[in-house]
C-alpha positions as CSV (number, residue, x, y, z in Angstrom):
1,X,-24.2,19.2,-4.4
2,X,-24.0,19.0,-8.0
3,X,-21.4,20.4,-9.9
4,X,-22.3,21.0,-14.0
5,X,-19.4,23.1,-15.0
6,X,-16.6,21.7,-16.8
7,X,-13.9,22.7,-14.8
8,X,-13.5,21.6,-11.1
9,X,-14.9,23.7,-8.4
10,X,-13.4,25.2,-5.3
11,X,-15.5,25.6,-2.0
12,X,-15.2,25.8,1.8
13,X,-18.1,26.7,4.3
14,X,-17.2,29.2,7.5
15,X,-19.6,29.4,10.7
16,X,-19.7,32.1,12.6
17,X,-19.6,31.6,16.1
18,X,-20.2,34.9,18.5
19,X,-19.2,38.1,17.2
20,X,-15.3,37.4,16.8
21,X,-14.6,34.1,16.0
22,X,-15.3,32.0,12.3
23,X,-15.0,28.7,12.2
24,X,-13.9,27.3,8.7
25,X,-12.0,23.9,7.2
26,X,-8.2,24.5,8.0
27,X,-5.5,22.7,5.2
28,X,-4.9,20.0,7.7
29,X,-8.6,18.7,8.2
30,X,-10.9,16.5,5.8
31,X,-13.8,17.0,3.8
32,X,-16.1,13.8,2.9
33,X,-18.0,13.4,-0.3
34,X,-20.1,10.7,-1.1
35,X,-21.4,10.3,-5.1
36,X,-24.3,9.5,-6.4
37,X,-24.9,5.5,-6.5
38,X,-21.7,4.6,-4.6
39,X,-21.2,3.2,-1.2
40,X,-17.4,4.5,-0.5
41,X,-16.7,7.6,1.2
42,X,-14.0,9.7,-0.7
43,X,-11.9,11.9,1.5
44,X,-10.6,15.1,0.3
45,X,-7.8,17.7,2.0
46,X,-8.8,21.1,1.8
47,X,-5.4,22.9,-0.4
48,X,-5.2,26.7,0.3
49,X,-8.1,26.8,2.3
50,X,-10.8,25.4,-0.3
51,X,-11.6,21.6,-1.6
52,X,-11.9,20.7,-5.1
53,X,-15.0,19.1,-6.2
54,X,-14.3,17.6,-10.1
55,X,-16.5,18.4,-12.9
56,X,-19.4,16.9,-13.3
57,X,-19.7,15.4,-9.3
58,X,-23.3,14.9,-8.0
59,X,-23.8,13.5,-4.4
60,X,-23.4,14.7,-0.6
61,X,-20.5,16.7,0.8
62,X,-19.9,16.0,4.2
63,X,-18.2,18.9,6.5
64,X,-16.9,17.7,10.0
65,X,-16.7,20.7,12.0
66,X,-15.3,18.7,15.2
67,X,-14.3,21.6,17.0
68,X,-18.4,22.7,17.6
69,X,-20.4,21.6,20.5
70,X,-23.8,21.6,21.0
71,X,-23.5,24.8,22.8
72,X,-21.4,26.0,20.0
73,X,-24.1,25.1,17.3
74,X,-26.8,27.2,19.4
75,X,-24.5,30.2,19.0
76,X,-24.1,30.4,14.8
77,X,-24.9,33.7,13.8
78,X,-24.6,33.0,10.5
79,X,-22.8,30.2,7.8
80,X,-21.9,30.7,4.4
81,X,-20.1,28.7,1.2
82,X,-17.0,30.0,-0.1
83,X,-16.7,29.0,-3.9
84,X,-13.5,30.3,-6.1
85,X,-12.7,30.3,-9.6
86,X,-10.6,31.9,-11.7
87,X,-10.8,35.0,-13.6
88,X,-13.8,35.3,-16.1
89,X,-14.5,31.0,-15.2
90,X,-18.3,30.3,-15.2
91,X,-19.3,27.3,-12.5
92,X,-22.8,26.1,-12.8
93,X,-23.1,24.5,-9.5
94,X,-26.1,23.6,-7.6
95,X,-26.4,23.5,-3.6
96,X,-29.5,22.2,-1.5
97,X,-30.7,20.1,1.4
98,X,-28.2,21.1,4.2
99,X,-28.0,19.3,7.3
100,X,-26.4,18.6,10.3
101,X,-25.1,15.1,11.0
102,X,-26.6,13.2,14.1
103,X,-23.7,12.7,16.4
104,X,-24.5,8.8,16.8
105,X,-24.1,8.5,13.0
106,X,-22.2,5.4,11.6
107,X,-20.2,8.0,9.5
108,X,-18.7,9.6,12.5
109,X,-15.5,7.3,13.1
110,X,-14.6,8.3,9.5
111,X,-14.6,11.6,10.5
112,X,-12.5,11.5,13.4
113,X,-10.0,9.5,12.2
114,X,-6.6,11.2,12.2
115,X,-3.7,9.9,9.5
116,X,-1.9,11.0,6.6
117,X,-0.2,10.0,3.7
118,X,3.4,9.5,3.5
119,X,5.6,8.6,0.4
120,X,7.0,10.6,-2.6
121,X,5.0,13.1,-4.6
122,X,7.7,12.8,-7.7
123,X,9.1,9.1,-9.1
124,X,11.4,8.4,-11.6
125,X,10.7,6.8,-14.9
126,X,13.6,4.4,-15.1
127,X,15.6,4.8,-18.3
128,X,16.2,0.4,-17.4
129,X,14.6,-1.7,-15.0
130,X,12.4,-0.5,-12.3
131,X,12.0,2.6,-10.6
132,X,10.3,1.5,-6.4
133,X,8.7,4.0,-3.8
134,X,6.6,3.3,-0.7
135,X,3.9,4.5,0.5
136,X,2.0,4.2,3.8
137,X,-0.7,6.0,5.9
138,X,0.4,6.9,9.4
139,X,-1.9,7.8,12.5
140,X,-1.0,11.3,13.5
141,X,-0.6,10.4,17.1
142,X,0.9,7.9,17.2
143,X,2.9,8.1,14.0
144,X,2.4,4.0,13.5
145,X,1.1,2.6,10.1
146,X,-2.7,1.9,10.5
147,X,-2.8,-1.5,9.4
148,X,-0.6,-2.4,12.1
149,X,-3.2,-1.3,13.9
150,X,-5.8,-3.3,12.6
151,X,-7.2,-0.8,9.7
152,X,-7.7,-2.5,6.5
153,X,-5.8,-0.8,3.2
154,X,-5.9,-1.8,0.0
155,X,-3.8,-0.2,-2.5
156,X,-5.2,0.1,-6.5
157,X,-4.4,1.9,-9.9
158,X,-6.6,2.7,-12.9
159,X,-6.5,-0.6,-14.5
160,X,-5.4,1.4,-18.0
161,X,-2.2,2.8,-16.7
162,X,0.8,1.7,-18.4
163,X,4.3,1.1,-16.7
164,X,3.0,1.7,-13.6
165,X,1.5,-1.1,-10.5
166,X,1.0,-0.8,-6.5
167,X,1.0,-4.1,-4.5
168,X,-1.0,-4.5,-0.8
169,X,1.8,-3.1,1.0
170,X,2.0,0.3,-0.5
171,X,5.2,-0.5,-2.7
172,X,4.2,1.5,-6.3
173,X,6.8,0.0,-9.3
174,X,7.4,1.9,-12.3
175,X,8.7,0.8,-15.1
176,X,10.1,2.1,-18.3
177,X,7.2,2.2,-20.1
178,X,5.1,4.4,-18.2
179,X,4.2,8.1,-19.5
180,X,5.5,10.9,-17.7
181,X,2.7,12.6,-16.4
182,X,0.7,12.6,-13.3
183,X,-1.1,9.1,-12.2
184,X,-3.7,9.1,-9.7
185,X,-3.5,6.2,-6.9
186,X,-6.1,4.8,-4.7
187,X,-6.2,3.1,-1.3
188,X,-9.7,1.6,0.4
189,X,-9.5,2.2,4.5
190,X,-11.8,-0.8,5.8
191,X,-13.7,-0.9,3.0
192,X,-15.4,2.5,3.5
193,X,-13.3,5.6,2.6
194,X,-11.5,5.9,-0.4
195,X,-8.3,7.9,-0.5
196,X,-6.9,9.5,-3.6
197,X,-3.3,10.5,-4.3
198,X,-1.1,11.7,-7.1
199,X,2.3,11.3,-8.1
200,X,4.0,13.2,-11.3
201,X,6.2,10.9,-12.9
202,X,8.9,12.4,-14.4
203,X,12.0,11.2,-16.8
204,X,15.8,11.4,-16.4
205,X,17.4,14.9,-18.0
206,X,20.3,12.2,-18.7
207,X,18.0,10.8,-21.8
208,X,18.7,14.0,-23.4
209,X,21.8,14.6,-22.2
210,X,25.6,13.5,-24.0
211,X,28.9,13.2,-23.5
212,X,31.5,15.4,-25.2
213,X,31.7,12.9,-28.3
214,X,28.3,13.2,-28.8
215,X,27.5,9.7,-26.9
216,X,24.2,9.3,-24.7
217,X,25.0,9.7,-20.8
218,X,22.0,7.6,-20.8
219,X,21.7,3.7,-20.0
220,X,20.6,1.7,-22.7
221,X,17.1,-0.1,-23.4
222,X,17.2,-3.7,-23.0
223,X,15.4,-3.6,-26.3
224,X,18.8,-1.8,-27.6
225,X,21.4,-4.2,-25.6
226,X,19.7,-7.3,-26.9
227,X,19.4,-6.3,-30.6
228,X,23.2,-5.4,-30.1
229,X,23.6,-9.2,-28.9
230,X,21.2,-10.5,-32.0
231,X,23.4,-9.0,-34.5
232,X,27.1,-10.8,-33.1
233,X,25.2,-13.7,-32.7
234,X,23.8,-13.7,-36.4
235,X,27.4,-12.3,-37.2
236,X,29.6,-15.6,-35.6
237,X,26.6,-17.7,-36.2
238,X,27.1,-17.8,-39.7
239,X,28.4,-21.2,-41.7
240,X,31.2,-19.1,-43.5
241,X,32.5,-17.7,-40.6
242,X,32.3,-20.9,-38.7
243,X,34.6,-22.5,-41.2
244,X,37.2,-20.0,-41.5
245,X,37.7,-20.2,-37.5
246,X,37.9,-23.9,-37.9
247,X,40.7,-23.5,-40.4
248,X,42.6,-21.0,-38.8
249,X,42.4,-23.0,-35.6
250,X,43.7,-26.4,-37.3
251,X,46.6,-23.9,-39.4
252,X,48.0,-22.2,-35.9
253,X,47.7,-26.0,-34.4
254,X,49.6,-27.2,-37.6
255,X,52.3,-24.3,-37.1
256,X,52.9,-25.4,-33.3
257,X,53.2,-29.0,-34.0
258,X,55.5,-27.9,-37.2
259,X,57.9,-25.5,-35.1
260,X,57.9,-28.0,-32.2
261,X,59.1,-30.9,-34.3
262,X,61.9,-28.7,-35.9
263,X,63.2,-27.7,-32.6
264,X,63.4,-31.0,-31.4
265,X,64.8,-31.8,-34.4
266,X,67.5,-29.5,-34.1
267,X,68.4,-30.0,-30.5
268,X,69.2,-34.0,-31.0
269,X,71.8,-33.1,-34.2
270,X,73.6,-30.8,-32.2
């Protein structure tokens, strides 16, 4: 397939099985896609029924249809691509070479694997410090993270993403200097498939937001508490100011001592 529009395309592919029944990629399944010059497999989730194929993609789509059986595949009657697009939207896209996969095919435990993606969709920008969220992917059945199972992930981010990071575990850190705006995030199963997730980051309505005297709700930059800091500093740092302390130390001290010896004074005459 190769896709030479510049806007993403939306397809699906239906078999017709018998006279009643269609077979067809349901929201929960996966579709495979495989670019041109790259060795990962890139796994997609069908959204309302169609999977979205970005502009400019060239390569192989793969379509696991694990429900048909041999027996099954003898009785299509007829298959068919569904593409959609919006109103008045040309697509330019270009189909050919369809095939079935061999069922002994390396590429099969891909396809039957089972797991999804848990974590937030939304994270905080922190106005101070760091915003955290996990993420892991869980086998369906047994609702167990995979690498405890043995399944190698790796977790990555576009290198040119500021504010943002994801360590090995699946912990993503945000901090406040990321945009808001949605960030894609990667994770490589064994070194073969390639999974792709998003997550809009969003800031606090309290930046914007003030008390009745017109003060921020919001919590200060550390940028803003340490230039308030720089400014005392300069202020009691100053050789004026350290004198004038000095002397109004030594004149209270002087005072006590004074008022001390005239008491004393006074209580011997009496």
């Amino acid at each position: 397939m190769k896709n030479e529009g510049s806007t993403q395309a939306n397809i699906n592919i239906n078999a017709k099985v018998g006279s009643n029944k269609v077979l067809t990629v349901k929201d929960e399944d996966s579709i495979f896609i495989k670019e041109e010059g790259s060795s990962y497999l890139k796994r997609l989730h069908p959204q309302y029924g169609t999977v979205q194929i970005e502009a400019g993609f060239e390569g192989i789509v793969y379509i696991p249809f694990n429900s048909l059986s041999n027996k099954s595949i003898s009785n299509i009657e007829s298959w068919g691509l569904i593409v959609t697009s919006k109103e008045n939207d040309k697509k330019k896209i270009i189909f050919g070479d369809f095939n079935f996969i061999d069922s002994n095919s390396s590429l099969k435990k891909n396809f039957n694997s089972r797991y999804s993606l848990k974590g937030d969709a939304e994270v905080q920008i922190p106005t101070a410090g760091q915003s955290i969220s996990d993420y892991e992917f869980v086998d369906n059945k047994t609702k167990s993270n995979i690498s405890d199972t043995g399944t190698k992930v790796e977790y990555f981010v576009d290198e040119d993403e500021k504010g943002i990071s994801i360590d090995q575990n699946g912990r993503l850190t945000v901090t406040s200097d990321a945009e808001e705006k949605t960030v894609k995030l990667y994770a490589s199963i064994n070194d073969e498939v390639i999974e792709e997730f998003r997550v809009r980051l969003f800031k606090s309505w309290t930046l914007s937001a003030s008390e009745v005297d017109g003060t921020l709700k919001s919590i200060p930059q550390e940028s803003e508490i340490n230039n308030l800091s720089a400014v005392r500093a300069k202020f009691f740092g100053k050789e004026s100011v350290v004198i004038a302390f000095r002397v109004l130390c030594i004149l209270i001290l002087t005072g006590i001592v004074g008022f001390y010896c005239m008491w004393n004074k006074q209580e011997r005459e009496k």
